[in-house]
Structure formats: C-alpha cells, structure tokens
C-alpha positions as CSV (number, residue, x, y, z in Angstrom):
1,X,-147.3,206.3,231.7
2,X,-145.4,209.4,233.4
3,X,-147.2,210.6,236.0
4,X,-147.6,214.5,236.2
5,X,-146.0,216.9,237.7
6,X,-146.6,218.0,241.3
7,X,-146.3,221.9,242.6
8,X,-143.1,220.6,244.1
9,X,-141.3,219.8,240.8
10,X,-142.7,222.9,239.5
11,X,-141.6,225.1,242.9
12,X,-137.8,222.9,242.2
13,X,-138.0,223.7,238.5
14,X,-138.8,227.3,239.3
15,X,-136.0,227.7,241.8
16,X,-133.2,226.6,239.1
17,X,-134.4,228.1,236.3
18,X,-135.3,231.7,238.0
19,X,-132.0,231.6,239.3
20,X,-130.1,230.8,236.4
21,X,-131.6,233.5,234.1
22,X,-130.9,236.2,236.4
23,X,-127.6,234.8,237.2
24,X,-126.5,235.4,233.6
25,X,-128.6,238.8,233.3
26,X,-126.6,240.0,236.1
27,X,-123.2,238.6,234.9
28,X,-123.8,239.8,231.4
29,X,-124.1,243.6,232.7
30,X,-121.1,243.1,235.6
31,X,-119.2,240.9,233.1
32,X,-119.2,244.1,230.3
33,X,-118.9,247.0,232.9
34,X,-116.0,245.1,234.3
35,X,-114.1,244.6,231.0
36,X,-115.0,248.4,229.8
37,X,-113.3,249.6,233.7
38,X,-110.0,246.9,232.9
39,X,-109.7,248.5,229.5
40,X,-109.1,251.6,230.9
41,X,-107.3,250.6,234.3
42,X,-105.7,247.3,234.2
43,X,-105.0,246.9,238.0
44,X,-109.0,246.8,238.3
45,X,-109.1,243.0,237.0
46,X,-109.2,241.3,240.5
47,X,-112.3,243.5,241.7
48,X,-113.8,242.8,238.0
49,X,-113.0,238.9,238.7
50,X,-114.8,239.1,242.0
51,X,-117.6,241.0,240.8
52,X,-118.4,239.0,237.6
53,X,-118.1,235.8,240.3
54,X,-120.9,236.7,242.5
55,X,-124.0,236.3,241.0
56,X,-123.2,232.7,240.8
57,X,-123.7,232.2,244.4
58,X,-127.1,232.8,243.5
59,X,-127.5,230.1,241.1
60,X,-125.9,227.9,243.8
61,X,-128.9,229.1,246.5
62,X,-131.4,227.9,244.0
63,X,-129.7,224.7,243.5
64,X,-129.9,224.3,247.6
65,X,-133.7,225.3,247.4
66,X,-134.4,223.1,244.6
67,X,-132.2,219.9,246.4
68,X,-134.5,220.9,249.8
69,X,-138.0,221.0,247.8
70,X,-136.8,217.8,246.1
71,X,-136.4,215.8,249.0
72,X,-139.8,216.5,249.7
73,X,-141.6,215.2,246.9
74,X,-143.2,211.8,247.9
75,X,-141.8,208.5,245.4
76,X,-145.0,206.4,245.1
C-alpha cells in the first residue's frame, strides 16, 4: 500500500507546479506583446527572444527548490 504524502512532497509539488503555471502566464502575455512589437518593427526580434526566454528561469528556480525539499524527505 502507498504510503501518504508528507508536507514535503506537497511543499515539492507546490514548488513545480506554482512555478510552471505562472511561467506560462507570463510567457503567454510577453510571448503576444512581443510578436505584436516584431510585427511592426522587425529588428525588435532579439529583445522579444530574450524577453519571452525569461520567465523560464523561473520554472528552473522551482525545480532547484523542489530537488532541495526532495532531498529532505526521509525513505523509510
């Protein structure tokens, strides 16, 4: 039988899924102001690129969160 989850699997759970959601909220709205500004001016692509790239790092500080809170969970 599984055994249940801890507040630590939640807390890791949490961490990736919070992030993720917000990543792509925050892409979605960079992503579509970025191609409406390069359909006007084309030499804006690179700082459109950039912006639409960052709110991944986000998703990548969950995943460091989640990795820390998951080596702390105890294996019986």
């Amino acid at each position: 039988m599984a055994e249940p989850l801890s507040m630590l699997d939640l807390s890791a759970a949490i961490a990736i899924v919070g992030t993720g959601l917000c990543s792509a909220w925050a892409e979605l709205n960079i992503g579509s102001a970025a191609i409406g500004a390069m359909a006007e001016n084309e030499k804006l692509f690179g700082k459109g690129l950039i912006l639409t790239v960052i709110p991944e790092t986000i998703v990548i500080f969950g995943l460091v969160v989640a990795i820390l809170l998951w080596t702390k969970i105890p294996v019986h």
